[in-house]
C-alpha positions in Angstrom: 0.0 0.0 0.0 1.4 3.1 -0.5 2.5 5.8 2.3 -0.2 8.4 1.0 -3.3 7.8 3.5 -6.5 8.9 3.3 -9.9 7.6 3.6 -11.3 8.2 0.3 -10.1 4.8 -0.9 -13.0 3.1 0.4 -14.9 5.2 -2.1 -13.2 5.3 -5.0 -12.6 1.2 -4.3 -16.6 0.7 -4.1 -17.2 2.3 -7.7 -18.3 -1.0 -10.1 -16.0 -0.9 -13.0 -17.1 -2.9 -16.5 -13.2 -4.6 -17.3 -12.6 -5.1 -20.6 -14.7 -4.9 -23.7 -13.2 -2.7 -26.0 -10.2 -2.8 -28.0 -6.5 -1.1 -27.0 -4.4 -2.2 -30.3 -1.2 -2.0 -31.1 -0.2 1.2 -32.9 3.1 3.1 -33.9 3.9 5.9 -32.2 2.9 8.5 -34.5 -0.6 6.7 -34.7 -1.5 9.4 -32.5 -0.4 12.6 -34.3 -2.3 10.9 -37.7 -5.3 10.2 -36.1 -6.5 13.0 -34.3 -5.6 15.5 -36.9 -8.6 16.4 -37.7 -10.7 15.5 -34.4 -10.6 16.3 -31.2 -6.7 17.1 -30.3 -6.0 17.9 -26.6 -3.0 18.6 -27.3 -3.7 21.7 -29.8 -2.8 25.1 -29.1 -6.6 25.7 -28.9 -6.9 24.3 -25.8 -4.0 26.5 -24.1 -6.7 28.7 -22.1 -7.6 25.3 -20.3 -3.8 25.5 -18.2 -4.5 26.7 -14.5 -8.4 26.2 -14.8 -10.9 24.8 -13.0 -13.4 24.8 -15.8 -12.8 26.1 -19.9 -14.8 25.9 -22.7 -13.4 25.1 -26.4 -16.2 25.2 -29.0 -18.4 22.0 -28.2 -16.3 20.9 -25.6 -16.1 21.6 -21.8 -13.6 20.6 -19.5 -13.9 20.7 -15.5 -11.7 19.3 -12.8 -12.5 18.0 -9.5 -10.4 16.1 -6.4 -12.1 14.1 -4.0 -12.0 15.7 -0.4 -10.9 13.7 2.7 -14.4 12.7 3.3 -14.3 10.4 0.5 -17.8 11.3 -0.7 -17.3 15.4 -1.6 -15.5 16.6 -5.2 -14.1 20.2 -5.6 -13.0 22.0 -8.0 -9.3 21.0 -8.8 -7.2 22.7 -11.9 -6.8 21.6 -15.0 -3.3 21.0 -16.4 -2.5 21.5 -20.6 0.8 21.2 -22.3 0.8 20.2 -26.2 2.7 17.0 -25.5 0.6 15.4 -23.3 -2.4 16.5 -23.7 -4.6 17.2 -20.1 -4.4 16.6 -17.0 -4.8 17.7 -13.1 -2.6 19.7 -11.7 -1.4 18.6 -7.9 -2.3 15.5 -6.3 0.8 12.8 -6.6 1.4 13.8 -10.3 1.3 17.6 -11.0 0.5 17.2 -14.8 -1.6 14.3 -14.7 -5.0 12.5 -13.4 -4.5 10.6 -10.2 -6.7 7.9 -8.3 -8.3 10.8 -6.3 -9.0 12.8 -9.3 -11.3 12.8 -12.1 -11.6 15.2 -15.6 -15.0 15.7 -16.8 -15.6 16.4 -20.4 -19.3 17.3 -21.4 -20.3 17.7 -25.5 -22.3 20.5 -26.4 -25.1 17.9 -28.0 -25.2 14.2 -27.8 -22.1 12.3 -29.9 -21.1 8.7 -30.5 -17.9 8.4 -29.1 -15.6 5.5 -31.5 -11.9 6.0 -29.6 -10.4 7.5 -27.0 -6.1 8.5 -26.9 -4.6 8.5 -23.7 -0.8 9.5 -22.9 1.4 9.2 -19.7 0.1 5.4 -20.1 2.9 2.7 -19.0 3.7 -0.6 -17.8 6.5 -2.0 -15.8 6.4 1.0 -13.2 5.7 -0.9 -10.3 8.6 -3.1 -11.0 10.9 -0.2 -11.2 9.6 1.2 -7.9 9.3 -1.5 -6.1 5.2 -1.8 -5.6 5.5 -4.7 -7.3 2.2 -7.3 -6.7 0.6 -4.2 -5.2 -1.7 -3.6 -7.7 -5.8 -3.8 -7.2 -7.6 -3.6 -10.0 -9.0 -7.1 -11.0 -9.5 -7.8 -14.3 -6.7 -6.5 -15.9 -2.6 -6.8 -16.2 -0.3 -6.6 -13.3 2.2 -4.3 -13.4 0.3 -1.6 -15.5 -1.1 1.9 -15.3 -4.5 1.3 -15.6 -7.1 4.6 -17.3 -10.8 4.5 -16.2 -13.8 6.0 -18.1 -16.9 6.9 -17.8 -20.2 6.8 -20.0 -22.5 9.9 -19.2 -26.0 10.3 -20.3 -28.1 12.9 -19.1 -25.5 13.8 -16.1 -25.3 10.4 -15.1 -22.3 7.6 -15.1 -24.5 4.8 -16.7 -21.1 2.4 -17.8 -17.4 2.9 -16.5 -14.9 0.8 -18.3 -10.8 0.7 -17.9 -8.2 0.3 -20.3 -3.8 -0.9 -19.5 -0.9 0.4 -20.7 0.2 -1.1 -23.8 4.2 0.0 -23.7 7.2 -0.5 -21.3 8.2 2.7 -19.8 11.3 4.4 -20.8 14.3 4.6 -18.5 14.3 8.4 -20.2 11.3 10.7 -20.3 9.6 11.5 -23.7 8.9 15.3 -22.4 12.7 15.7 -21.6 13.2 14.5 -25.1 11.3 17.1 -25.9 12.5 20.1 -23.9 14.9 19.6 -20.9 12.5 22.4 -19.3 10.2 19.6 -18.2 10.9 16.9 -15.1 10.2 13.9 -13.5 8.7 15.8 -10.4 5.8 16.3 -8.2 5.3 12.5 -7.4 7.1 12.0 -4.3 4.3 10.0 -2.7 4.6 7.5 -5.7 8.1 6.4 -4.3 6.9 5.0 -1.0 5.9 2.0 -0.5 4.5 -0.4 2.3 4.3 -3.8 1.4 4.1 -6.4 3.6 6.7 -6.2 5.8 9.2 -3.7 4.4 9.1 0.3 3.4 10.9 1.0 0.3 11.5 4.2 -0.5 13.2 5.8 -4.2 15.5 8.4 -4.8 17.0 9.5 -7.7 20.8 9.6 -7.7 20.7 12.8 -9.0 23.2 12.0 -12.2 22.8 10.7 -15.4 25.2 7.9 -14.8 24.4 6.5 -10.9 21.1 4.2 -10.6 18.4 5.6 -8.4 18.7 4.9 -5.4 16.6 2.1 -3.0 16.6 2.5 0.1 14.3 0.1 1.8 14.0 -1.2 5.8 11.9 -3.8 7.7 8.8 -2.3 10.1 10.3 -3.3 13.6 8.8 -5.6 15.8 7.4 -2.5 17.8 5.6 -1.0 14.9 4.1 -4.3 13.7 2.5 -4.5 16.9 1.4 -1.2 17.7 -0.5 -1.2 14.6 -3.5 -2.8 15.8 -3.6 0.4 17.8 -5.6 2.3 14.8 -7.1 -0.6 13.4 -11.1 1.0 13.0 -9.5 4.4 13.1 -10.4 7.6 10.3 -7.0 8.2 8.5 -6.1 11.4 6.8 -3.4 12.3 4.2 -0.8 13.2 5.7 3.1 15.4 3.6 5.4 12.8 4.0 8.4 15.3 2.8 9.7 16.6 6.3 9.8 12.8 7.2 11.5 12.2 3.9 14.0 14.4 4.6 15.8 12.5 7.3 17.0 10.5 4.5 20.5 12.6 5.1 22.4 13.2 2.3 19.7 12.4 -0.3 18.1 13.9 -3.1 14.3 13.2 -2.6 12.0 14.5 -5.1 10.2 17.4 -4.5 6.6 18.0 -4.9 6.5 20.7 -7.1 5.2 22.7 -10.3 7.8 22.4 -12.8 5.7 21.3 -16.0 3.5 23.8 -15.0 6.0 26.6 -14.7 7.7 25.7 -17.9 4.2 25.9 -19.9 3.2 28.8 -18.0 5.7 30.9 -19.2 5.6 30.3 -22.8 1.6 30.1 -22.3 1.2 33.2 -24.7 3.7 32.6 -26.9 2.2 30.7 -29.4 4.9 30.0 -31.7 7.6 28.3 -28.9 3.8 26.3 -27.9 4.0 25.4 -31.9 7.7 24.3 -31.4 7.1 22.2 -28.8 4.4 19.9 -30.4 6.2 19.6 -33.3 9.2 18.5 -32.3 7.2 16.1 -30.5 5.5 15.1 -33.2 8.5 14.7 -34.7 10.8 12.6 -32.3 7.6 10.1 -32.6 9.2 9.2 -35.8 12.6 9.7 -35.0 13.1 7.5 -31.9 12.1 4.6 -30.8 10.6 6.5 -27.3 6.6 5.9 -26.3 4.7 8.5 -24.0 2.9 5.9 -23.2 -0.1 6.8 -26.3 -3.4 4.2 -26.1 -5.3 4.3 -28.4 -8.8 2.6 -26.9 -11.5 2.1 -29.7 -14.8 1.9 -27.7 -17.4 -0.4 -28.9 -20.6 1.5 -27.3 -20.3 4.7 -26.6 -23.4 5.6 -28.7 -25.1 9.4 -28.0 -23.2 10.1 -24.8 -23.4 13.5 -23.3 -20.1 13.2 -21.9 -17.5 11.3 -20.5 -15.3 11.1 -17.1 -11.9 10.1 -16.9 -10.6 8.9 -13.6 -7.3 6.6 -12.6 -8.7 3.4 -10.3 -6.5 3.1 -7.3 -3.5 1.2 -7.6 0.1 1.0 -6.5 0.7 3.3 -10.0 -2.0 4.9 -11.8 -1.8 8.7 -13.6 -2.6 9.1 -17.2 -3.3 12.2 -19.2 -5.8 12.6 -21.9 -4.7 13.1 -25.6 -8.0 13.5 -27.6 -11.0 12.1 -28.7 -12.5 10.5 -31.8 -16.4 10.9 -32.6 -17.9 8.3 -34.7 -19.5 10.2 -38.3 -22.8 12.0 -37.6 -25.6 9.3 -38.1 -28.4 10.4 -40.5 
């Protein structure tokens, strides 16, 4: 389980999911940049006004974000997270560009559409081996070991079907954004990197080099703390900043919860030609080097008429996705 505590698990862990049933194929990595070309592109310079808002409207499509309060029952408003390499997200919570198990992004069409695929990005496998939460993971149905995407169906304001989709590719030792600009980082995910499982706490740091392996440090729960944990057995648990703890860790680099995507968009938020840059040299190193950003494509198989659709990220030892863009099905009639 990881070290980030708070009651709303319960919750989120009592919403039925519908596993499986649509398609996630195989695609190359410029699938992506091809297909939504002329659809629904989150990742278009059009959508820029979305960055630091809790709700924005682009043509027929609305956007809101929401986190789920300590309650477990209550969602505010949250902000909403655009760069024109990923796509969107939420910004705070574990990931700061990205949509974690305790938040969800709500996109509502202006009339009813058929909905044929969905592209998500930020979509990977093979994290939990990397950071040790190996086993960990608690969404039945679907691989171990990979990022799993929810969705949701909405008709008439309401959630009628909620379906999840896995990570189709391995994720890269490097980062695709870095690839991209070395303004972006692997940040704002410190809670990620700790782990309780069983009987050991495992906690990752980078080395803070391009050459060193991150480092592991991991320990046993003493004999003292095993027992004294039937102490809050029954008892309401909050979330809890596990950085000043964190930083006992002498002598090692932890990572930082911070805002560094965001502050590297925000300041090139009204320049619209270094925006420009940045998706196309994206859109080119798709073809250039053999590098996912973790695109899934998800072709869905009844999404007929729908008003709108939620994205959320089931818990799990490692689940935060963005969203790249949608695909409607041709206008019937």
């Amino acid at each position: 389980m990881l070290a980030k505590w708070t009651n709303c698990l319960a919750a989120i862990a009592a919403v039925p999911l519908v596993l499986g049933g649509s398609a996630v194929l195989g695609q190359n990595l410029s699938q992506i940049d091809q297909e939504l070309r002329q659809e629904i592109d989150f990742r278009a310079l059009i959508f820029r006004g979305c960055l630091g808002q809790t709700e924005c409207t682009v043509g027929d499509i609305t956007l809101r974000a929401s986190r789920l309060d300590d309650d477990g029952l209550t969602w505010n408003q949250a902000t909403l997270y655009w760069d024109p390499i990923d796509g969107i997200g939420i910004q705070d919570g574990a990931q700061n560009d990205e949509i974690d198990f305790e938040e969800r992004l709500e996109v509502r069409f202006a009339a009813p559409r058929t909905v044929s695929k969905i592209w998500y990005s930020d979509l990977f496998h093979t994290e939990d081996r990397r950071y040790g939460s190996y086993l960990t993971d608690r969404v039945e149905g679907e691989p171990v070991d990979a990022e799993i995407a929810g969705l949701g169906y909405v008709i008439d304001n309401e959630e009628v079907r909620k379906q999840t989709f896995a990570a189709t590719d391995r994720l890269p030792w490097a980062q695709f954004n870095q690839e991209v600009s070395l303004n972006f980082k692997e940040n704002g995910d410190l809670r990620r990197r700790v782990i309780i499982q069983d009987e050991n706490i495992t906690v990752l740091a980078p080395s803070g080099t391009s050459t060193e392996l991150d480092l592991l440090l991991e320990n046993p729960i003493g004999t003292i703390d095993k027992d004294k944990r039937s102490i809050f057995e029954g008892v309401e648990t909050v979330e809890i900043d596990l950085t000043p703890i964190l930083a006992e860790f002498h002598g090692t680099n932890l990572f930082a919860v911070g805002t560094n995507n965001f502050d590297a968009v925000q300041q090139i938020a009204n320049n619209e030609q270094a925006l420009e840059n940045l998706r196309l040299i994206a859109e080119r190193k798709r073809n250039s080097i053999n590098m996912s950003n973790g695109e899934v494509g998800a072709e869905l198989t009844d999404a007929k008429r729908l008003d709108g659709l939620t994205f959320f990220a089931p818990f799990d030892a490692s689940n935060d996705f963005s969203v790249a863009g949608i695909i409607f099905a041709p206008e019937e009639g």
